[in-house]
Structures are given as C-alpha cells and as structure tokens.
C-alpha positions in Angstrom: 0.0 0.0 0.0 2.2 3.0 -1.4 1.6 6.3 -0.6 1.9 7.4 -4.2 2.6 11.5 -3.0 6.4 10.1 -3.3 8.0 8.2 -5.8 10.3 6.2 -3.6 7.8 4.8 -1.6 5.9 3.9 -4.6 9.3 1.9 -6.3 9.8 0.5 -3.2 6.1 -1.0 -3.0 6.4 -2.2 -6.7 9.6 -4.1 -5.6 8.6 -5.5 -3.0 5.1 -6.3 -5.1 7.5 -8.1 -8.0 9.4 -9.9 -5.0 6.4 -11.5 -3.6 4.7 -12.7 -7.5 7.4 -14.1 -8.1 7.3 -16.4 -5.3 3.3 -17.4 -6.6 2.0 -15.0 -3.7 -1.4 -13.2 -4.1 -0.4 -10.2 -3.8 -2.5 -7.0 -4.3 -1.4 -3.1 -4.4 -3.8 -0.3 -2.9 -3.6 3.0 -2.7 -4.9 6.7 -2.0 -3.7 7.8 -5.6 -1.2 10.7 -5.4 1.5 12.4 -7.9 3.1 8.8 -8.6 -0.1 6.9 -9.3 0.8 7.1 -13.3 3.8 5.2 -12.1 1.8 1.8 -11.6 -0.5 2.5 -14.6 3.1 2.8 -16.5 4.5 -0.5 -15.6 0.9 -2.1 -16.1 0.3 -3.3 -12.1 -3.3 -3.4 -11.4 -4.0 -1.7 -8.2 -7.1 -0.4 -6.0 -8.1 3.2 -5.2 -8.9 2.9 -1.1 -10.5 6.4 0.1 -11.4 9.6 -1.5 -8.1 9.8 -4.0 -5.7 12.0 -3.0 -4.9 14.7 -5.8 -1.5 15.9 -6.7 -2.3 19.0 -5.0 -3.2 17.3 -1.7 0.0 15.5 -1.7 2.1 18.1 -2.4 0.3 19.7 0.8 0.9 16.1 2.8 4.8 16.5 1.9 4.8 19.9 3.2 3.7 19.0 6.6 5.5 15.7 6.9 7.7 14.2 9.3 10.7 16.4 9.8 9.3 19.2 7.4 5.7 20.1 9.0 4.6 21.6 12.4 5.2 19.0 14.8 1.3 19.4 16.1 -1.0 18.3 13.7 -0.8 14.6 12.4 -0.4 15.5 7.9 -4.2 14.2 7.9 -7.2 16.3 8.8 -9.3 14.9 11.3 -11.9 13.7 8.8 -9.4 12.5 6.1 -7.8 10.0 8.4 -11.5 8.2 9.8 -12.6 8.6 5.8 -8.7 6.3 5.4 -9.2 4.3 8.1 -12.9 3.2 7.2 -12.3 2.7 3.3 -8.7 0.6 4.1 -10.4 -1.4 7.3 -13.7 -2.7 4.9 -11.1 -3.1 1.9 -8.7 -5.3 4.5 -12.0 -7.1 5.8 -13.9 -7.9 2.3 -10.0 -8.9 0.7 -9.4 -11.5 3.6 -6.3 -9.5 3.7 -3.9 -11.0 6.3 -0.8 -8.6 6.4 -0.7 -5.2 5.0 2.9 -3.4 3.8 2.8 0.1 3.2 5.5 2.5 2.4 4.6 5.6 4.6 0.3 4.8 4.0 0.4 5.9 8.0 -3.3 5.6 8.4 -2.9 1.7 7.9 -1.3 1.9 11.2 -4.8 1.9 12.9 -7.1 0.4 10.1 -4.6 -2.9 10.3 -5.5 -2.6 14.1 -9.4 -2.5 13.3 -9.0 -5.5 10.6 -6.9 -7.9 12.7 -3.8 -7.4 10.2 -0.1 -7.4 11.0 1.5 -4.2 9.6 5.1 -4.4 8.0 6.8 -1.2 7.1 9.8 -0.1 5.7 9.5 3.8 5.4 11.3 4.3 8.7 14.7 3.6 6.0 17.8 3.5 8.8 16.1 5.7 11.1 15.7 2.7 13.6 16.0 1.8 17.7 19.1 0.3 17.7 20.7 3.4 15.3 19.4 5.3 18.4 20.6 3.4 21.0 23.8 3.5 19.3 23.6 7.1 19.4 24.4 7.6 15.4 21.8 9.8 14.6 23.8 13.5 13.4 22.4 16.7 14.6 19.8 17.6 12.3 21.1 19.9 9.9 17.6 22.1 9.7 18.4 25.0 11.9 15.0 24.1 14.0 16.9 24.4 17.8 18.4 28.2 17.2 21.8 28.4 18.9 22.1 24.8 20.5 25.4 23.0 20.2 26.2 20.7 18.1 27.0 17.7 20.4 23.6 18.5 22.6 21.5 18.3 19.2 23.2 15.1 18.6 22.4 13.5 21.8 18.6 15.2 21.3 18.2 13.4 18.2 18.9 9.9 19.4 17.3 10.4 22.9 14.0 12.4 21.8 11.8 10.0 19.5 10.7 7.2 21.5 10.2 10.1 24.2 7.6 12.7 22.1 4.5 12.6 20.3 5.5 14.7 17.5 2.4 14.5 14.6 1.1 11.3 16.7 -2.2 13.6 18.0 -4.7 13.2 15.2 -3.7 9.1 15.1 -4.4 8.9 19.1 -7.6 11.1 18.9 -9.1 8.6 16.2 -7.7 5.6 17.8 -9.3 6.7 20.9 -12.4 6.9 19.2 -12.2 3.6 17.6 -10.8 1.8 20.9 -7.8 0.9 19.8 -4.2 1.2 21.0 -2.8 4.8 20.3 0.6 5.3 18.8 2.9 6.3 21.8 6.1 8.2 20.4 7.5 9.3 17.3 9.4 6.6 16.8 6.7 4.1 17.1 4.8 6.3 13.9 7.4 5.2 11.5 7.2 1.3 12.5 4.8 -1.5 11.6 4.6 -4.7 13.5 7.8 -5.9 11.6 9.8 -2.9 10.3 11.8 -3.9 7.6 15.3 -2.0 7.1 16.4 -1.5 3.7 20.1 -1.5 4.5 23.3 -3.5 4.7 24.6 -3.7 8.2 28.2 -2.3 6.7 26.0 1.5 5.7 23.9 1.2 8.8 26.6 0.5 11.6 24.6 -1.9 13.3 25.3 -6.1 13.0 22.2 -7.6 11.3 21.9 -10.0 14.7 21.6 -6.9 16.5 19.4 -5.3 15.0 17.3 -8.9 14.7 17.7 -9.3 18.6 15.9 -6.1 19.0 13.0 -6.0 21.3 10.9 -2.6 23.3 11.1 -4.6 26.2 8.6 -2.4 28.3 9.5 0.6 27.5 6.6 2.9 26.6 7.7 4.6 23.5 7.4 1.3 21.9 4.5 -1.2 20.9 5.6 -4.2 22.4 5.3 -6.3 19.6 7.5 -4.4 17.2 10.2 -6.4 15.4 13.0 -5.0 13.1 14.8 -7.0 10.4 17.7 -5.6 7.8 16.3 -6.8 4.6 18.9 -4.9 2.5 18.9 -1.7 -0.5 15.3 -1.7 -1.7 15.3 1.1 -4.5 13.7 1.8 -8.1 14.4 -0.2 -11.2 11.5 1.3 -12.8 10.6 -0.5 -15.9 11.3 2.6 -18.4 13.3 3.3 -21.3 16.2 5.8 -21.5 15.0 8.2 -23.1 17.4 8.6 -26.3 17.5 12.3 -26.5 18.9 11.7 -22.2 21.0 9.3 -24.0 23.1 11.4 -25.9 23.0 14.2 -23.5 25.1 11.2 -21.3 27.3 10.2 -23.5 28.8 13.6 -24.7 32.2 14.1 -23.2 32.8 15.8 -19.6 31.6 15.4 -16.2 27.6 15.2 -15.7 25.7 16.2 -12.5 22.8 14.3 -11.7 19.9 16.3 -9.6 16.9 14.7 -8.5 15.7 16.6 -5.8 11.8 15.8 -5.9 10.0 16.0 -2.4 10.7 20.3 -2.0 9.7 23.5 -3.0 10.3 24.3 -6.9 12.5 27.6 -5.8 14.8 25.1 -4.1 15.4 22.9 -6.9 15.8 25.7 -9.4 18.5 27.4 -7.1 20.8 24.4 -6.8 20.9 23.7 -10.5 21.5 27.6 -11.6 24.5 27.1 -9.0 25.6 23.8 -10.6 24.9 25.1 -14.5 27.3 28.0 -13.7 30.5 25.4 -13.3 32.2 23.9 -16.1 29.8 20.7 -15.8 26.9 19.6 -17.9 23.5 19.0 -15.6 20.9 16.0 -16.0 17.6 17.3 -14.2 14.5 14.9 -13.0 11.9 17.2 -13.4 9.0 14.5 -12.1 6.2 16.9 -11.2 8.4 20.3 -10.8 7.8 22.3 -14.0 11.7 23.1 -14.8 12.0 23.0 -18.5 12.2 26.7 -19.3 15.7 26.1 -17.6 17.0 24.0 -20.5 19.8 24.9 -22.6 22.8 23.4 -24.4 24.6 22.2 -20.9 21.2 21.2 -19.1 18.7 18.9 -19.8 15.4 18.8 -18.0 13.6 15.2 -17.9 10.6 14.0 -16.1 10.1 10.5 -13.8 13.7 8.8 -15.2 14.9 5.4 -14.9 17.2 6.7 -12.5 19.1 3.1 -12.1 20.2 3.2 -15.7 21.5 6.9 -15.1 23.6 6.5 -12.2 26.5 4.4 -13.4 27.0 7.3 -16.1 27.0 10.4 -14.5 29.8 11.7 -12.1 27.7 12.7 -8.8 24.1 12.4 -8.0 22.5 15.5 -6.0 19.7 14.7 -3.9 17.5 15.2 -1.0 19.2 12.1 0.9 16.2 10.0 0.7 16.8 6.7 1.1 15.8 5.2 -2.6 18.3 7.7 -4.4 20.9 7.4 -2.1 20.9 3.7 -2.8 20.4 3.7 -6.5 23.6 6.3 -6.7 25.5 3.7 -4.5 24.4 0.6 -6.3 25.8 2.5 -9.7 28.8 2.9 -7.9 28.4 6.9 -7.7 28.9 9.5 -5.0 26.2 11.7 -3.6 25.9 15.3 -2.8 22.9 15.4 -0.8 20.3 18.3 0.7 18.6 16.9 3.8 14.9 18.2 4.5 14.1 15.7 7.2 15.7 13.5 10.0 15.8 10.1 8.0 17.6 12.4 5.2 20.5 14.1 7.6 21.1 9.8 8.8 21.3 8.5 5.3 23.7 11.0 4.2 25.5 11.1 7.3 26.2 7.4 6.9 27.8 7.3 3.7 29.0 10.7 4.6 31.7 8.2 7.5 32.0 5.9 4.9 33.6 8.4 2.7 31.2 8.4 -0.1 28.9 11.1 0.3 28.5 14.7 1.8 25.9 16.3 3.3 24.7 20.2 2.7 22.3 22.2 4.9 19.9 23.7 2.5 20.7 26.9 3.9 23.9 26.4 2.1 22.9 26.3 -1.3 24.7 28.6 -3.1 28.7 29.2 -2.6 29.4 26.4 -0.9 27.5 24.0 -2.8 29.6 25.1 -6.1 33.1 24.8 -4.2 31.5 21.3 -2.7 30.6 19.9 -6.4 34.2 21.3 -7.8 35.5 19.0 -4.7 34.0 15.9 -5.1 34.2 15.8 -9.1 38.0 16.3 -8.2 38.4 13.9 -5.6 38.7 10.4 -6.6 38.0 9.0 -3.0 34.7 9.9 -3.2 33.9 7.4 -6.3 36.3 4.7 -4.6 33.8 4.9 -1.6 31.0 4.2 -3.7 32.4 1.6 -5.2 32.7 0.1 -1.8 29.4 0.4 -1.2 28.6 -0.9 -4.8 30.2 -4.3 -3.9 27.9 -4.4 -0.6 24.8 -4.1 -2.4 25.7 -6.1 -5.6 25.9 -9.1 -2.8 22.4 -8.4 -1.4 19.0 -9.1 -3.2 16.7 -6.7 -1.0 13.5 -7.1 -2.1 14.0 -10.7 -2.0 15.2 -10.9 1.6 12.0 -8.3 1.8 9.6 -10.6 0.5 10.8 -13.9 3.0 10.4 -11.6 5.8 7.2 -10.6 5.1 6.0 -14.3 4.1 7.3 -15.3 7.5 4.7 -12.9 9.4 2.0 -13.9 6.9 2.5 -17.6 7.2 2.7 -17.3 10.8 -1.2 -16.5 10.7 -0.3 -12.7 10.1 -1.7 -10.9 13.1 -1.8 -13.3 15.2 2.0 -14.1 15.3 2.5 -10.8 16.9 0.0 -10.3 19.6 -4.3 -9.9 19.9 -4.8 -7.6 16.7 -1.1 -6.6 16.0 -0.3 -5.6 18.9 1.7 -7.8 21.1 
C-alpha cells in the first residue's frame, strides 16, 4: 500500500510487489492515488483506489507537513481524512481477507490494520531505527530548528528524543481513541509497523544484522511491544522505463555530468541548486517528475521528467539529492557518490552514513549557493569519493533486498499474520 505522494515509496512497494509474485503469492497493491499513481498505470500493475483519492495537490500539501518538514502538532491528515482512510482501508482489509498489509509511509494503515486484525510491515522508517538510536548515530539535524544549541547537545537530542515525544502522533491517538484501539505512543513508534523492515546493509547502517534482529521494546513505553526490526537490504527503483534517447546522448557527450533529483521540496529550491551547478564547467541531467523546470533547458542542461534513475547513475559523475533513502541507494548501487540536501531527520542519517564511509556529503539547505559550487568542484575532483562508492557498490551487488523483503514478510503472513505478533497486531 504505497503512498503514491512520493516516488520512492511507490518503487519501493512495486519491488517488493514483483518480489512476492514471483514467489506465486497473491499479492495485491492499494492506494490513495497521489503524484506517482501514473507510475503503476506505466509499468501495467493493477491496483485499488482505497479512500477519496488523494490529488496531486493534496500530496504536495501532505509532503509539506511531513515528518521532519511540518509543524510538529498536527498529524499530515485532517481529522476527517484519516476516519474517511481508516474506514475505506479497514472494509477493503476485511472484504480482501487481507492478512498482512505493507505500506510505504500509508500511515493511516497503522490503525485500520489494528481495526482488521492485520499485521502491519513497514519499511518507510529507512535507517532511522532503535538500535541506530541506542547507538547514538543519529547527526544533529542539519535544519536550523533548535536556534543556537550545540552541536554535540543536538546530537544526543536526536537519538534520545523520539521514543520520548509525540510529534504528529495527535490526530492518530484522537481517532484511535475513538475507535478503541491502541494509540501510537512516540514518534518513533509512527514510522514502524509490526515488523519494520530495514532496507540497509549492516556495513551503511553501523549496526550487526543479529543486533538489529535481537531487538525488542522490552517495556518501555515509546514502543509497541510487539514491534520487530529485520535488515532486509537496499530496496530502491528499477522502474521498468526506457532511456530516453535524447537523455542518452546528452550522457554520452564528453565531460563530467551532474545528476539532480531533488523531488519532495519546493520548486524555488530545486531551481536554485541547478542555476548554481549550470554556472561550473559541468553539464546538468535534471528529473523534473512533477516540478515544472524545462524553461531552464539549454545546451549544458537537460530537464527530464520520472527517469529510470538506475540506468543513469552508473553514467553520471555525482548524483545531488535530497538524501532519501531510494536515491541514495540507487547512486550507490551505480557505484556513484552523492551530494545530498537533507529536508528531514531520516535524510541528515542516510547522508551522514555514507557521509563516514567516505562516499557522500551532506549540505544544509541553507547552504545552497557558494558552498554548494566549491563542494561539487571537490567531489568531481576527488577520486576518494567514487572509490567509496564503489565500496558500497560491492555491498549491495551481494544483497537481493526485495528478496530478503519478500521472505520476511512471508514469514509474518504464514505465521497467521496478526496473530504471530500479539491480539490484533499488537503484542
């Protein structure tokens, strides 16, 4: 169940979907609709709309109040969108028979699988995990939210604070109040199903797979007690599209190419850091998706829309993103180095891990502009950085994700579902 507002989430879903047919599995793909809904209609899945469908307007609304980006008080659904979601996805669960749901950031499934007797398995929470807490490897976040707070005290805010507040949980804990079930106690808990799956190899996240297997809440009471984490490995898009020719050419001309794809932000944003980029002596490949960018076109950049971003990677010289976790791992699984632009806490980790393995740097946005053209000239310079990723490369060329995805998630669903975990999902 993709929330289709973000093209990661929805590649991720449609791997994970491929992973589980091919294993003869009944799988089924719902949604709200969103921005990336075209993107299942353009790989011919068949898929349900659950809900009043969400418009790209509404979604680009939803990102702007998301974890890490929105006011920490309101829950991105109205009131009366997320008992509309929980109703339509608790009668679709019902009539289906459907046994275990797995949703990439769908968070309204987190009380409608309570309501249908379903276990829940997510894997939106990326790296941003307990034991990466406990560990204390969360960065300070690089979005000046704290004013004049150290450095070192933000770190140790960031890994002590979300099993500890309620950030965005209210609107889930009013309805579930309303509907009698459990409420969702802590930040942390929001981002994490039943079984959270971790698309990650232990070497990029820092923490042994056994570890983070072992895991348990063990009574504490930001945690649902039957929560269960397993590293799965990279789960990232290998969207089923051509390469475009004219993109093609544009790659194969000589001299270094930037790739930015820097899709879940304001338009302004995205126009700044390729007018800084254009100006060095560097051509600039552009995924448009649903920012309107093509008056910005000339001989040196090229403006596309929703790319097969897997087939570009190995042949450009540095990918610039937001630090999400699906682009991240496609740079690194072409062997590339990142540049990356956090907007949100799961961003600043991601980047911050490859940023100690010595394959990627991380940018405040507040920093676009000098710095960001004397930190491209770097890395294109520094051979390290490619090396790094190469690293990283080898790591994921030796891990099929959405395979180890799709046994996990046949392991909860052959366990009886819901009922492997606890009464109703919940331990």
């Amino acid at each position: 169940m993709p929330h289709c507002g973000f093209l990661s989430a929805t590649s991720r879903m449609l791997e994970i979907y491929r992973a589980l047919r091919q294993r003869g599995v009944a799988a089924r793909i719902a949604t709200h609709g969103g921005t990336y809904e075209h993107v299942l209609r353009d790989v011919g899945v068949p898929y349900d709309i659950v809900g009043p469908r969400m418009t790209p307007e509404r979604c680009a609304r939803f990102i702007r109040d998301e974890i890490g980006m929105g006011y920490v008080g309101q829950s991105m659904y109205t009131d009366r969108e997320m008992r509309e979601y929980v109703a339509a996805e608790t009668e679709y669960f019902r009539r289906h028979d459907i046994r275990t749901v797995v949703t990439g950031f769908t968070l309204t499934t987190l009380l409608s699988t309570r309501l249908a007797g379903a276990a829940l398995v997510t894997e939106h929470a990326g790296s941003w995990v307990p034991p990466v807490f406990e560990r204390g490897l969360l960065p300070a976040p690089s979005q000046a939210h704290f004013g004049l707070l150290p450095a070192r005290l933000l770190r140790r805010l960031s890994n002590a604070l979300p099993p500890r507040v309620g950030f965005y949980c209210g609107g889930f804990n009013r309805l579930a109040a309303e509907l009698g079930v459990p409420p969702v106690p802590s930040l942390a808990s929001l981002v994490l199903g039943d079984l959270a799956l971790i698309p990650e190899v232990p070497e990029v996240l820092g923490v042994p797979a056994t570890e983070v297997a072992d895991w348990r809440p063990n009574g504490r009471s930001g945690y649902r007690a039957g929560t269960r984490l397993r590293c799965v490995g990279p789960l990232y898009a290998r969207l089923d599209l051509p390469l475009p020719d004219r993109v093609a050419r544009f790659l194969a001309e000589p001299g270094p190419v930037v790739y930015v794809a820097v899709n879940s932000t304001e338009v302004g944003f995205v126009r700044r850091v390729v007018t800084t980029i254009a100006a060095l002596p560097v051509r600039v490949l552009v995924a448009g998706t649903h920012h309107d960018l093509h008056d910005m076109a000339d001989d040196r950049v090229m403006v596309g829309g929703v790319l097969p971003s897997h087939l570009i990677m190995p042949a450009v010289d540095l990918a610039v993103t937001a630090g999400g976790q699906g682009s991240v791992q496609t740079a690194m699984a072409g062997g590339t180095p990142v540049l990356g632009f956090p907007l949100q806490p799961e961003q600043d980790l991601n980047l911050a891990l490859l940023e100690r393995i010595g394959a990627a740097r991380l940018l405040a946005p507040r920093h676009v502009g000098a710095r960001l053209a004397a930190l491209v000239t770097e890395m294109l310079a520094d051979p390290s950085y490619r090396e790094a990723a190469q690293r990283v490369q080898r790591w994921y060329a030796a891990t099929d994700g959405p395979a180890n995805a799709a046994e996990a998630i046949l392991a909860v669903h052959d366990a009886d579902g819901a009922d492997s975990i606890g009464p109703a999902g919940v331990g």
